[in-house]
Structures are given as structure tokens and as C-alpha cells.
C-alpha positions in Angstrom: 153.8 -0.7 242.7 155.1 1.1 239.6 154.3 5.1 239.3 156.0 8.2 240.4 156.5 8.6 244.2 154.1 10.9 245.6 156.6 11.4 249.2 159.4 11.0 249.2 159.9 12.3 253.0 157.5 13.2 255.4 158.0 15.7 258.7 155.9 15.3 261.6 154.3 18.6 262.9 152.6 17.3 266.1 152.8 13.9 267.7 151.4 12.5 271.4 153.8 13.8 274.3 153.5 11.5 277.3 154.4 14.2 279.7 151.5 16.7 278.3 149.3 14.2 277.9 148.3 15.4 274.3 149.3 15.7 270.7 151.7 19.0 270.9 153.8 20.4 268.2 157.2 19.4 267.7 160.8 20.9 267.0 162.9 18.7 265.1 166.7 18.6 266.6 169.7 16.9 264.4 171.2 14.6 266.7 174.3 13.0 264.4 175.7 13.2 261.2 176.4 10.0 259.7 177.8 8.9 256.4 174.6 7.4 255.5 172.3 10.0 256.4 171.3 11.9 259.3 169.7 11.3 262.6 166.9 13.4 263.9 165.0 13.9 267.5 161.4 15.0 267.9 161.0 17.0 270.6 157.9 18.3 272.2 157.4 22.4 271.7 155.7 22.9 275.0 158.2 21.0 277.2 160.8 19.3 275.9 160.6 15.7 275.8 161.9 13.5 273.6 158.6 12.0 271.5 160.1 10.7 268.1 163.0 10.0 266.1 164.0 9.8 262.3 166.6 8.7 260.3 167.3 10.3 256.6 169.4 8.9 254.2 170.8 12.2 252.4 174.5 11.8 253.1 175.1 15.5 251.8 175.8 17.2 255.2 178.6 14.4 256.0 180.2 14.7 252.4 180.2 18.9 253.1 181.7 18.1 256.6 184.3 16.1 254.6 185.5 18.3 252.2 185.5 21.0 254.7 183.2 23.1 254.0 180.6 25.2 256.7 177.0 24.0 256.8 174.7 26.8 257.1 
């Protein structure tokens, strides 16, 4: 498939919590920072749990860490 990409990332804004027992809302959390890219968490709004991960492949956090410069 040739063409301009249409997404290049998506976020999820609610996904299935086993412990509710229903699609909630989620809060994403960074959970490492990694040469590649970064690693994410989904966590459920209402209570906490863990319901998703995702992995990006923007390396610009690591490269900022690097040089020593503050991420904001």
C-alpha cells in the first residue's frame, strides 16, 4: 500500500478493565526510557490497574537525557 499515512500513532482513551468490569478511561504512565523509544502503561482512571501497554519508537527523550538536558 503506497499513499500518505493517515496515523501515524494512535492513543487509547478507554479500554476494558478487568477489575471494573467495563471499558473505563485510561491515564497513560511512561514506564522507561529506552534508546529506541519509550515504554508506556495504560492504567485504568477509576482504579488503577494496569490494562494496556505501548511502545513508541521516538528516541528524542533518551537523546535529551543524553546530552543533559531537563525534559519538561
Amino acid at each position: 500500500m503506497s499513499g500518505p499515512r493517515q496515523y501515524d500513532s494512535l492513543e487509547a482513551s478507554e479500554l476494558y478493565c478487568p477489575t471494573c468490569r467495563r471499558a473505563q478511561p485510561v491515564r497513560r504512565h511512561l514506564l522507561l526510557v529506552l534508546p529506541n523509544g519509550n515504554k508506556y502503561e495504560y492504567r485504568c482512571a477509576v482504579c488503577g490497574t494496569p490494562v494496556g501497554a505501548k511502545d513508541d519508537s521516538d528516541a528524542s527523550e533518551f537523546n535529551a537525557i543524553l546530552a543533559g538536558r531537563r525534559l519538561t
